[in-house]
MIPA-307801 format. One record per residue: x, y, z of N, C-alpha, C in turn; residue in three letters; residue number from 1. Coordinates in pm, whole numbers, padded with zeros to 5 digits. Layout:
LUMKE    neast   nnorth      nup   caeast   canorth     caup    ceast   cnorth      cup   resn   resi
LUMKE        X        Y        Z        X         Y        Z        X        Y        Z    ALA    NUM
...
***
This chain:
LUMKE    neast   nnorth      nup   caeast   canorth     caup    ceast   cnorth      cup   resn   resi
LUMKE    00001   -08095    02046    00068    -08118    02174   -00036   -08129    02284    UNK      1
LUMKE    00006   -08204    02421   -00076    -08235    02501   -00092   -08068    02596    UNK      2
LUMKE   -00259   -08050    02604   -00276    -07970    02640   -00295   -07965    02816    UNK      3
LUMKE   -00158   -08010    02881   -00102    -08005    03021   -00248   -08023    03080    UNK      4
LUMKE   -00269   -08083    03101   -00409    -08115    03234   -00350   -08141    03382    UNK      5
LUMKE   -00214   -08185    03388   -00175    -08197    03514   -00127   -08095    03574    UNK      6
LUMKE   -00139   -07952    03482   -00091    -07830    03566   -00247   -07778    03587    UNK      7
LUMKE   -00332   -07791    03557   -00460    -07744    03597   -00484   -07701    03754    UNK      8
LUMKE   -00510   -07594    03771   -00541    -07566    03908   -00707   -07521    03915    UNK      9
LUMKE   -00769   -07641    03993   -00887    -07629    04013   -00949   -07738    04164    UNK     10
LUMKE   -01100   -07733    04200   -01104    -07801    04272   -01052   -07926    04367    UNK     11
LUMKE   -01055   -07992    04201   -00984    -08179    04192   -00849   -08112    04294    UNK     12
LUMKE   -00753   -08030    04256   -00622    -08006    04362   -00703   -08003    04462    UNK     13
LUMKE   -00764   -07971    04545   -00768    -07975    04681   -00816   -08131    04717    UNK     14
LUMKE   -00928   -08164    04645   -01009    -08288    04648   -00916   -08388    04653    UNK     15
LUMKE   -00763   -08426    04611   -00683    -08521    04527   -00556   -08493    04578    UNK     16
LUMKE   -00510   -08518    04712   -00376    -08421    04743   -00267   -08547    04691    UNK     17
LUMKE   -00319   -08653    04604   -00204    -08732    04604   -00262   -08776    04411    UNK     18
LUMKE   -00163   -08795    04357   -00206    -08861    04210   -00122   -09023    04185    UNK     19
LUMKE   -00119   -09064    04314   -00064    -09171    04307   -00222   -09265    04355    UNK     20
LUMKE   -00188   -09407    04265   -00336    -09505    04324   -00304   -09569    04433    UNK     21
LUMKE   -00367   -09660    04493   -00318    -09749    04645   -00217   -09843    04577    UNK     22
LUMKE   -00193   -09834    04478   -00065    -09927    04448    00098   -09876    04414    UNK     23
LUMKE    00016   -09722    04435    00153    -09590    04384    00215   -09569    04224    UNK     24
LUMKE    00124   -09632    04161    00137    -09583    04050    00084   -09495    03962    UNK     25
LUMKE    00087   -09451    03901    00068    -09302    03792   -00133   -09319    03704    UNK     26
LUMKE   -00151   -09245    03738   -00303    -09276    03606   -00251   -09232    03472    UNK     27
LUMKE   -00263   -09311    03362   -00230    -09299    03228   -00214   -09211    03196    UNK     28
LUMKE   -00303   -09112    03166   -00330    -08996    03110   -00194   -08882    03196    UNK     29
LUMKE   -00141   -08904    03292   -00020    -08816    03363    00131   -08871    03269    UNK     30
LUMKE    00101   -09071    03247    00252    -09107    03164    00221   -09041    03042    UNK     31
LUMKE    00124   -09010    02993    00106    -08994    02853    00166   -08817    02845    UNK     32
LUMKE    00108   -08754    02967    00150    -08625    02962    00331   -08584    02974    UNK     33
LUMKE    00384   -08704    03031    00502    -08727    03030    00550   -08739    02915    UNK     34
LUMKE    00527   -08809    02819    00569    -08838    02734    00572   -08786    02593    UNK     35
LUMKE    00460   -08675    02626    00441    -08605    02531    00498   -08439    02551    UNK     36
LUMKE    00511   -08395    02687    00550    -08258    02651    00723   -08277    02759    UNK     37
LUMKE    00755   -08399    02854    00862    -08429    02878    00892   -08381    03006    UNK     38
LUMKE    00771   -08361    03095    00818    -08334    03213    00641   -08336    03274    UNK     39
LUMKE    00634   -08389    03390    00503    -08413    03441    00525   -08341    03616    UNK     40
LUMKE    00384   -08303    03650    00350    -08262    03816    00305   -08384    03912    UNK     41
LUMKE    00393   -08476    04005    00277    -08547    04043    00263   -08517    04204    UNK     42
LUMKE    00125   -08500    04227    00103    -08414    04360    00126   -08529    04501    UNK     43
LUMKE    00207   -08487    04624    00179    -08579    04739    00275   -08744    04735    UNK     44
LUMKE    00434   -08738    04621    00485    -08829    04606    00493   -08829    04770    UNK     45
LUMKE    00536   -08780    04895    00592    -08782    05005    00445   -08750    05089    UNK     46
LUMKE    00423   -08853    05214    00336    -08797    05318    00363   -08677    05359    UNK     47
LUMKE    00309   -08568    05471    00340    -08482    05525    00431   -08552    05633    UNK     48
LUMKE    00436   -08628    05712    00526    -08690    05787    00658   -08718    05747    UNK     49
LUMKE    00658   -08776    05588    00771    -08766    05529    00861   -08675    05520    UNK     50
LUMKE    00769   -08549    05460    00848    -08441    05453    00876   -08345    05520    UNK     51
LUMKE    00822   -08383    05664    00857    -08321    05811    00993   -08382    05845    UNK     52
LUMKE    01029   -08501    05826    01180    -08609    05864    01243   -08509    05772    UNK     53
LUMKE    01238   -08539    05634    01328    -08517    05545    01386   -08362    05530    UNK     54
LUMKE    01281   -08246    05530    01307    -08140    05548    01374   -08109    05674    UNK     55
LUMKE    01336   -08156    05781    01441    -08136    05892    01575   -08190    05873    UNK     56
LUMKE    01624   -08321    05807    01742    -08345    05795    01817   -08270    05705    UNK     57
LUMKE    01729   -08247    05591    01802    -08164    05480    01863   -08060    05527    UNK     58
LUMKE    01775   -07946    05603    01856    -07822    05671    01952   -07832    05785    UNK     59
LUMKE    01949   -07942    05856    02031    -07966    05925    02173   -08005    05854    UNK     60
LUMKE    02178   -08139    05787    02285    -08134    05655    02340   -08048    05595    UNK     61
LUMKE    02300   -07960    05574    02309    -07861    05464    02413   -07770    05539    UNK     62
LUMKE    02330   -07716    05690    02433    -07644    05791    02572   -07722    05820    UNK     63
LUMKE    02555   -07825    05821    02722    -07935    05876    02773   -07929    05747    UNK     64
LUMKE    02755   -07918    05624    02834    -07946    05567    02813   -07826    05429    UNK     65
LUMKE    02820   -07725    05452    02850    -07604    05431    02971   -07567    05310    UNK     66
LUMKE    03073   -07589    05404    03163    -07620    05358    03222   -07685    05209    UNK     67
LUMKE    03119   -07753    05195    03176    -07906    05110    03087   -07862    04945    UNK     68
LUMKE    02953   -07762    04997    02839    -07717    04889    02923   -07668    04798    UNK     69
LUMKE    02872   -07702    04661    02903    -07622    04549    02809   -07482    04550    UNK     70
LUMKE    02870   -07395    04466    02770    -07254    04447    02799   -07263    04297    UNK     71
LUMKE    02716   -07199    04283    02666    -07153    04112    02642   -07038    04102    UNK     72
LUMKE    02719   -06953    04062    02781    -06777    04083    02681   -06766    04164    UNK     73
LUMKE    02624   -06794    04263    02526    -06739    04393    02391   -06745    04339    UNK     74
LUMKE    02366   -06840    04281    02244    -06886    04193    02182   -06986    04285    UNK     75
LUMKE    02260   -07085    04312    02186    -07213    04403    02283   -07258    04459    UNK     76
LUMKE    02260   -07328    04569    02339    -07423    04634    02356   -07557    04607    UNK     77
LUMKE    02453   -07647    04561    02426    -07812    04554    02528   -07889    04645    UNK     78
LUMKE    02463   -07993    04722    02519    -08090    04740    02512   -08236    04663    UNK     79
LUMKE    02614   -08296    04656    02567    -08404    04548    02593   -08521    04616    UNK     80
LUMKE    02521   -08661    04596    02586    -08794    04662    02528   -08785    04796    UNK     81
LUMKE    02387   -08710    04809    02405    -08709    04980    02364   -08817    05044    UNK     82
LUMKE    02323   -08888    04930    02259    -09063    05000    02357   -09114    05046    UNK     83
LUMKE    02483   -09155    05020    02600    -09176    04983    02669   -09166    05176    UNK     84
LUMKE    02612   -09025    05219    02668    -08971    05329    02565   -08949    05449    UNK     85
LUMKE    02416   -08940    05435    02372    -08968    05585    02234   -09029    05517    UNK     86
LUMKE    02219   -09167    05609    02082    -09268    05676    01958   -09214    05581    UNK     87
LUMKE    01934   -09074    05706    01773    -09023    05632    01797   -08998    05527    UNK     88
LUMKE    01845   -08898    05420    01848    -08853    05301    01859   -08976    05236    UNK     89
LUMKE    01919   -09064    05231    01939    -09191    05142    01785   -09222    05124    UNK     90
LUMKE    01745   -09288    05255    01562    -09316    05225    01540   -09260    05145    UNK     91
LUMKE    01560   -09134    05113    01498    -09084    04980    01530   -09051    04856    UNK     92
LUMKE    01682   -09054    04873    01717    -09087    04753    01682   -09233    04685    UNK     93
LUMKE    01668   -09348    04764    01667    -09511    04724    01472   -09522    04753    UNK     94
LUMKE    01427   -09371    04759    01262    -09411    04807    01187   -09505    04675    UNK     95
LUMKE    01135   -09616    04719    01087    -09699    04645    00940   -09651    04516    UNK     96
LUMKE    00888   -09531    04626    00762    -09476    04552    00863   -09406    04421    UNK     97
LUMKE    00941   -09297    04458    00993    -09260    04370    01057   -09310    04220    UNK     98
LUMKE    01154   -09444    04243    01176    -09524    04191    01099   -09605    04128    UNK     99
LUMKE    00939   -09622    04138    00833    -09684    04070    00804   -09567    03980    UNK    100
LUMKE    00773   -09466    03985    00720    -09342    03941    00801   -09322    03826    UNK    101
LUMKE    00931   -09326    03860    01057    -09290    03757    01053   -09411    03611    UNK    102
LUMKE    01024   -09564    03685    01044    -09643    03542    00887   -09634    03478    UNK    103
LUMKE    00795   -09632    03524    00654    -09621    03535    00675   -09502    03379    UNK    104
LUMKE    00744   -09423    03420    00703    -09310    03331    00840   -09313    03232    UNK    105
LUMKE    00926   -09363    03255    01030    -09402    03125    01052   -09530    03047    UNK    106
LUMKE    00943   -09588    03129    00919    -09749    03021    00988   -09872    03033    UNK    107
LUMKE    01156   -09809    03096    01265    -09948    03089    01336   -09890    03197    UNK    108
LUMKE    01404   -10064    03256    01480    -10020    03379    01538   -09900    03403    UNK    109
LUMKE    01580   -09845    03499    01672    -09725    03574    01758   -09762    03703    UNK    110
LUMKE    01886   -09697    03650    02002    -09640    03777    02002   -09535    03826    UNK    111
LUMKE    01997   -09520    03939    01987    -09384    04011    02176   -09313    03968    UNK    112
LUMKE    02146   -09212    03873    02278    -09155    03798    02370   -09122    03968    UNK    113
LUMKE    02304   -08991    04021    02339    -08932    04138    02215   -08846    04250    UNK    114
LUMKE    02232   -08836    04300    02119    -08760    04353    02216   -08604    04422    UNK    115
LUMKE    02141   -08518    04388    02158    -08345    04475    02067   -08305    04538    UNK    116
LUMKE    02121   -08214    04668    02054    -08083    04711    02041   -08013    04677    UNK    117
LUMKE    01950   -07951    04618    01973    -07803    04559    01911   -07694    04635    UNK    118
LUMKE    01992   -07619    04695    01875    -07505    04807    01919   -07350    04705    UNK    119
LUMKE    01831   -07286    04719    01810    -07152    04660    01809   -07067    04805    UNK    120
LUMKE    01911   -06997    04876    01883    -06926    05017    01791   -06862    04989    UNK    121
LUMKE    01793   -06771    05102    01640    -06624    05134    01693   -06556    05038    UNK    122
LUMKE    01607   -06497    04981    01663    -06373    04921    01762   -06348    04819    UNK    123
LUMKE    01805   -06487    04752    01851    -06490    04622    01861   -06410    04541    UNK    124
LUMKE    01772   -06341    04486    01712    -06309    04355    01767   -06333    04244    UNK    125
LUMKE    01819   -06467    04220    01890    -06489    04097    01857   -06614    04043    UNK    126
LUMKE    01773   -06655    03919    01723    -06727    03845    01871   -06845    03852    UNK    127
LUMKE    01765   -06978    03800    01850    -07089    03698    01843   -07062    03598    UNK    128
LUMKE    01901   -07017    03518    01866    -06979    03346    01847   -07141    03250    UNK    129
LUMKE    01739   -07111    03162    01705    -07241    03099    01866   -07322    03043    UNK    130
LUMKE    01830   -07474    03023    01912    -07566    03031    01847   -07688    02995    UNK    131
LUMKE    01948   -07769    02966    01928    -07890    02960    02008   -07951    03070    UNK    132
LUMKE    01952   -08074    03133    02028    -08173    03198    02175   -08226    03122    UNK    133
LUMKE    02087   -08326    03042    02185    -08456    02962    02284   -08358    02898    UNK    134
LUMKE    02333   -08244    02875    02456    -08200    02791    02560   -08253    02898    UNK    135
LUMKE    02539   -08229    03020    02635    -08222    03165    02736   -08366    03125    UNK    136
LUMKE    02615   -08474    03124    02676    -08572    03196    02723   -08703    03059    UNK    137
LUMKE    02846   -08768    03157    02938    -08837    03061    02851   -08962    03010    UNK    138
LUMKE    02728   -08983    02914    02679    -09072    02914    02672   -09053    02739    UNK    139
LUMKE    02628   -09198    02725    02609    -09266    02554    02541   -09388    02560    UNK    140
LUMKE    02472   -09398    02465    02385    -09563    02444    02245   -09511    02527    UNK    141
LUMKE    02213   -09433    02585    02070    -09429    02670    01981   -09363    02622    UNK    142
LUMKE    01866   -09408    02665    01742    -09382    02631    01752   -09255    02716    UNK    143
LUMKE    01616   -09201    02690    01631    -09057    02759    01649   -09061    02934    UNK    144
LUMKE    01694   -09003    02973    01712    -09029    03146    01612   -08939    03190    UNK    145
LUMKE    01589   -08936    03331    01482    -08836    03381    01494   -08838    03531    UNK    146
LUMKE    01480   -08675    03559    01525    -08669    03699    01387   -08636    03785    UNK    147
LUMKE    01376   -08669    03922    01262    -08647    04026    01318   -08514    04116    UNK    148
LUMKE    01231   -08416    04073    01286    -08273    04132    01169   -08272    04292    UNK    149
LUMKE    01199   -08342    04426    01097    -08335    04523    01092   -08219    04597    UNK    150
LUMKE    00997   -08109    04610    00983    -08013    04696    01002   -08031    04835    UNK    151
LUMKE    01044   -08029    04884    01057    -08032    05048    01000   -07933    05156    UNK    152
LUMKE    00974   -07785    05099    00896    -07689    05132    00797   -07668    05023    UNK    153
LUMKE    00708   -07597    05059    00595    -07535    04938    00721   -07418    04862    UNK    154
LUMKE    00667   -07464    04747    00786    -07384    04642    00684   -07300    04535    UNK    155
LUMKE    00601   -07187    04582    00558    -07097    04489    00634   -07034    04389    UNK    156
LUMKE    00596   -06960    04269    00706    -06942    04204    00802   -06802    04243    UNK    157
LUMKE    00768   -06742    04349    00849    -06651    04446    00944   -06721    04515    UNK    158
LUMKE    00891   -06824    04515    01059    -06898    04635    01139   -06993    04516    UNK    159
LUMKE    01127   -06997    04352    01210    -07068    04267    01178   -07184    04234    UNK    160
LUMKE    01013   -07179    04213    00965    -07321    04131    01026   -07309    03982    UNK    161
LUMKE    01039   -07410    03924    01063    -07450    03814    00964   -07389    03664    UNK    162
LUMKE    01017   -07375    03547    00940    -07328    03453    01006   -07418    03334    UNK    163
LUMKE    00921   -07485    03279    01001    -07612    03155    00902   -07561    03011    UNK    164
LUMKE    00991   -07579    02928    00978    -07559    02767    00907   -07707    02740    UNK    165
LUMKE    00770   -07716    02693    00711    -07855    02659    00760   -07888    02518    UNK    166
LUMKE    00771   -08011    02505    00839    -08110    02392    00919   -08090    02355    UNK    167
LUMKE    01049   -07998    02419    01149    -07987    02414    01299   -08136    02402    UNK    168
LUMKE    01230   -08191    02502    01282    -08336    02498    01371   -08388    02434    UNK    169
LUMKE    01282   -08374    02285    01329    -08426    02135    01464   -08384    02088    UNK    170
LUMKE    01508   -08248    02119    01579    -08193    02102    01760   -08223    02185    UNK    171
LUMKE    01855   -08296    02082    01994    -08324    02132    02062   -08318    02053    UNK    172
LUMKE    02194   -08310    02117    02313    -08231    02031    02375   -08080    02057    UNK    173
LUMKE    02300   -08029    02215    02361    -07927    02202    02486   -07935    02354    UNK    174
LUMKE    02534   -07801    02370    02628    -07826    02480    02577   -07758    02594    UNK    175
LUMKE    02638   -07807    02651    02618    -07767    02831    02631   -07628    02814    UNK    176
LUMKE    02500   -07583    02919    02448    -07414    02898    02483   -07379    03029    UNK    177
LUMKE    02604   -07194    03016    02582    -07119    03137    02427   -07090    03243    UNK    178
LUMKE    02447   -07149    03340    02302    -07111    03380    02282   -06969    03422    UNK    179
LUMKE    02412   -06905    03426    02410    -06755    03483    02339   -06677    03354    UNK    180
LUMKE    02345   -06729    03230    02295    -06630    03140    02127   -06641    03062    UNK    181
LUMKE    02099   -06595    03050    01944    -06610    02993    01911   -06624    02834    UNK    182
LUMKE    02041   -06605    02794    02035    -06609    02621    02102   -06723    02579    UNK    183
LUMKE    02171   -06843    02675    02258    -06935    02590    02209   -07006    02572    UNK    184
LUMKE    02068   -07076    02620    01999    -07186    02526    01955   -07171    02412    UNK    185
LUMKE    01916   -07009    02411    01824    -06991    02267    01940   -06953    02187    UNK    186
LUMKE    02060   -06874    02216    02132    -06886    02137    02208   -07015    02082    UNK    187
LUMKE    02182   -07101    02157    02244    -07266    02043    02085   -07308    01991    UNK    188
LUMKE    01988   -07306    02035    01843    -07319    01973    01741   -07206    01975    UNK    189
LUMKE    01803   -07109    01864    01682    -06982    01851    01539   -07016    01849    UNK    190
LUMKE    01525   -07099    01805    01349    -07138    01759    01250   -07140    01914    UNK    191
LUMKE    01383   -07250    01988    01299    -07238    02176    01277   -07109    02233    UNK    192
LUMKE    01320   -07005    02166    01311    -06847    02235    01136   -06887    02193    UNK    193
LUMKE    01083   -06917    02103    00940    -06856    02110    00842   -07032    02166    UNK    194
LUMKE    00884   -07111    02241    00841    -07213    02285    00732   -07193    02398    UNK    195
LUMKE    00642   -07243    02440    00517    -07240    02504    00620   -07262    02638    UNK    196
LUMKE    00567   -07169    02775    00696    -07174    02890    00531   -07220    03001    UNK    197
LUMKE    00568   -07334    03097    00442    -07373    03184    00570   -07379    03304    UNK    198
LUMKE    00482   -07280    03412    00538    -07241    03529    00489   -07357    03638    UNK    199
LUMKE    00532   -07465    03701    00478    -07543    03801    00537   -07514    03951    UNK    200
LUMKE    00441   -07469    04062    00405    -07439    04191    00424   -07560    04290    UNK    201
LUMKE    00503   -07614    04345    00471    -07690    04374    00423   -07674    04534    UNK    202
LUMKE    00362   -07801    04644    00391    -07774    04737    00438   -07924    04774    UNK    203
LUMKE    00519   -07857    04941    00562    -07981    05048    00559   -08110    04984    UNK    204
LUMKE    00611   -08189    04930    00570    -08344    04892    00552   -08379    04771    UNK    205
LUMKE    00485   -08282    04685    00515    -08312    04540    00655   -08281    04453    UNK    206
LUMKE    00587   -08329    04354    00737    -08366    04260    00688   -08363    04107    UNK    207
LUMKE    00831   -08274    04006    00802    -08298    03871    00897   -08379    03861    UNK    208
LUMKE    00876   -08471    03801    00970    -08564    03670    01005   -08467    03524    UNK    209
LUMKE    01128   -08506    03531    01131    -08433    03364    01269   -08515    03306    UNK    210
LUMKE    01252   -08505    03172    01337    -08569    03118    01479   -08475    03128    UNK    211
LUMKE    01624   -08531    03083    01708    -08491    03071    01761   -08356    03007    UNK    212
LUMKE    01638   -08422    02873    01665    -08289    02753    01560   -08251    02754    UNK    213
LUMKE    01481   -08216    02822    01388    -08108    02867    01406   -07974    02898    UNK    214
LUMKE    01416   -07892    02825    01467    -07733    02863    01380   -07679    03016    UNK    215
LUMKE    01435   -07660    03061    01354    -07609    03238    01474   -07495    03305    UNK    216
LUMKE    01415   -07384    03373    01489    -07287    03454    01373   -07293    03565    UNK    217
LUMKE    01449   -07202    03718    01425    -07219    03826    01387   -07055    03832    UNK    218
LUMKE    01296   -06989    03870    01262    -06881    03926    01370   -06843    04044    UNK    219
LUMKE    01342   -06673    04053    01467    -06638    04200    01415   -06728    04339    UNK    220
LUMKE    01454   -06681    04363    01405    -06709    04533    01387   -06546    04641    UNK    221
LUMKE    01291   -06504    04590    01279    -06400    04645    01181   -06368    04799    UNK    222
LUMKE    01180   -06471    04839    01119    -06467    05010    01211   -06515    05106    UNK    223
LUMKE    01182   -06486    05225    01301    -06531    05364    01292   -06651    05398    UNK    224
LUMKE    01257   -06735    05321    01272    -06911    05357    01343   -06947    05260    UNK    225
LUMKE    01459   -07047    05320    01522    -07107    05197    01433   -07196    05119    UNK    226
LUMKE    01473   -07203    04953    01389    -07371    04909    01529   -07447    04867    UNK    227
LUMKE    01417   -07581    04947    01499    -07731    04985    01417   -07807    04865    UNK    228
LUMKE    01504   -07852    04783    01480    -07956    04688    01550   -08042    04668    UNK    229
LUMKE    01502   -08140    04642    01607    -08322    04697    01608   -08356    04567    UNK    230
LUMKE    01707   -08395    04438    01684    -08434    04310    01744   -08541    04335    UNK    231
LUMKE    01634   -08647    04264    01737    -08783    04199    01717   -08800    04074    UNK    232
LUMKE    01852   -08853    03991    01854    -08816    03885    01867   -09000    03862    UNK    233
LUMKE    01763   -09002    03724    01777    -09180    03696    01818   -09180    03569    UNK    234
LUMKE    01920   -09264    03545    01944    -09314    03400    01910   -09452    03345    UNK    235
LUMKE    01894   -09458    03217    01858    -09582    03160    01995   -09675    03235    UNK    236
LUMKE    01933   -09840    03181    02029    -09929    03287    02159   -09917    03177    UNK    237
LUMKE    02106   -09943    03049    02176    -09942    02987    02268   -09804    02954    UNK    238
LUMKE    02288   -09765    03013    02400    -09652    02991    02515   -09669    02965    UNK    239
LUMKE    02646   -09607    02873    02777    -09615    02920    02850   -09512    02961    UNK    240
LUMKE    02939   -09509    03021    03008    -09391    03013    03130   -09350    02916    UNK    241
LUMKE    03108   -09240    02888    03206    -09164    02774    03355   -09135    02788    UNK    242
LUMKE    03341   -09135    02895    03519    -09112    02919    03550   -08952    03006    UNK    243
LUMKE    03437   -08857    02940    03395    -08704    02985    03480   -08698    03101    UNK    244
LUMKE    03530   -08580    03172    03501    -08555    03322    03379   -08558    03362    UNK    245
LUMKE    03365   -08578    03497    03275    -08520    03598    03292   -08585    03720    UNK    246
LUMKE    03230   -08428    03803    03267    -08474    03918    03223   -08626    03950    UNK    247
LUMKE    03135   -08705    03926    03022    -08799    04053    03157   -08909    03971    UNK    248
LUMKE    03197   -08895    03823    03320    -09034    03775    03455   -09004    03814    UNK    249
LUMKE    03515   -08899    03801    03649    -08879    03803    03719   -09002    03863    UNK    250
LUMKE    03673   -09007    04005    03754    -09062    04077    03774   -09248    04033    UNK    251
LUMKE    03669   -09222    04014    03645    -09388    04007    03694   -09489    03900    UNK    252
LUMKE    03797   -09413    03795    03867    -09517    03747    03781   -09598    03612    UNK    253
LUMKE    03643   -09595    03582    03624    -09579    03463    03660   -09600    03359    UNK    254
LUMKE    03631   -09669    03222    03707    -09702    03108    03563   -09617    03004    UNK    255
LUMKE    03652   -09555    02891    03515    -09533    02859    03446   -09651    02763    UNK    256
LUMKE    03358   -09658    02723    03226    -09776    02714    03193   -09846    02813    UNK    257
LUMKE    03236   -09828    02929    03181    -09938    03060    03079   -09906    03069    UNK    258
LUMKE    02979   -09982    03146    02843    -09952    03189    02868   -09924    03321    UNK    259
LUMKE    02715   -09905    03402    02754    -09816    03528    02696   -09916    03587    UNK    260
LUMKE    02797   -10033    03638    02710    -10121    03682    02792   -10172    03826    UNK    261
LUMKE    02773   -10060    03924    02853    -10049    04073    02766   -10006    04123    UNK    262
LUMKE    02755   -10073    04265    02728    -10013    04334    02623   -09891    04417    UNK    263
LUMKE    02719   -09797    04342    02785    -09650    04371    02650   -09584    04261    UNK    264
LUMKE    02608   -09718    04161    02462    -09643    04049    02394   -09740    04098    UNK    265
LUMKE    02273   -09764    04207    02200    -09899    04278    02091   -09895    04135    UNK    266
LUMKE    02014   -10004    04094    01935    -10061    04010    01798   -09958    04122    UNK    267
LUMKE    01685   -09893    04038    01550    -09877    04116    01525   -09980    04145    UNK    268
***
């Protein structure tokens, strides 16, 4: 297995605040790390200017529409679709760097599935328990999907950075996991209880990619700043949908085998 070089913390991080080239694409050796343990660090996707706009709109959003947030037994906060509903956040959900980054590192076209907020308040102290993405969602026929998790604040692993199971990926067929509990992934896959666990830090502007079926949990949030994280989630073009509930299809009338080809899923 690839021995993670993109979690390395050494000089080069300070020297290198961005791992994108003047053309914004990936250096090999980061797709390869993608591809081999199923979830990559890439530092500085967002200017600091960027994520001065965006973090200000996010918390502002977040306060107006309160109301409307899902909770996860008091685990995290989500809003979902927020491109959908205000100007700035869209920019970044439809951000073009992002959207290069995403097929760059999955090989073949992508639909942006949905995009979420996910905020962890002050003082949480309550983990994401490991999971998979892809059990959630009503999809068939696709290649692996992969979501862009963007920090919006510096996210040490005291404020609920992320911790992912490498080459986990490979692994499908199981069902959608309580995130409140800490034993239901390994109890549908005992063997991942003893899996190599790489904790990623992020700050302001960077971003991991990770695949769908990538096992990953979120640390508490145990300091007095909320963390603001903007996810867009991309699926192969070729996707269909299953027929499943969920919230982002319900409404929309759906047949199952259709492809997701509205709109409402824009092409990167």
């Amino acid at each position: 297995m690839n021995s993670l070089p993109q979690q390395d913390v050494s000089a080069a991080d300070a020297a290198s605040p961005t791992d994108l080239d003047d053309t914004g694409r990936l250096a090999p050796h980061l797709v390869t790390a993608y591809r081999e343990n199923g979830f990559v660090r890439v530092r500085g996707v967002l200017t600091p200017a960027e994520v001065d706009r965006y973090a200000a709109r996010a918390a502002e959003f977040l306060e107006q529409h309160r109301a409307d947030r899902l909770q996860h037994d008091n685990i995290f906060s989500q809003l979902v679709n927020v491109w959908q509903r205000d100007p700035v956040l869209r920019e970044l959900s439809l951000h073009p760097e992002l959207g290069r980054i995403a097929e760059q590192l999955a090989g073949f076209p992508l639909r942006l599935w949905h995009d979420q907020m996910l905020v962890k308040e002050p003082n949480s102290n309550a983990a994401t328990q490991f999971h998979q993405d892809r059990p959630y969602w009503p999809h068939a026929n696709d290649r692996l999907p992969l979501s862009a998790w963007i920090a919006l604040v510096d996210v040490p692993p005291e404020r609920g950075c992320m911790t992912f199971l490498p080459g986990t990926q490979t692994i499908t067929g199981l069902e959608p996991h309580d995130l409140s509990d800490e034993q239901d992934l390994f109890t549908q896959a005992p063997d991942l209880r003893w899996s190599a666990r790489v904790t990623v830090p992020l700050r302001a502007g960077d971003c991991t990619f990770h695949s769908g079926y990538t096992g990953h949990m979120a640390l508490p949030n145990t300091t007095d700043q909320a963390r603001f994280a903007h996810v867009n989630i991309y699926m192969d073009e070729a996707t269909t949908y299953t027929g499943a509930p969920h919230p982002v299809t319900d409404s929309l009338g759906l047949t199952s085998g259709e492809t997701f080809e509205l709109e409402l899923f824009p092409r990167v």
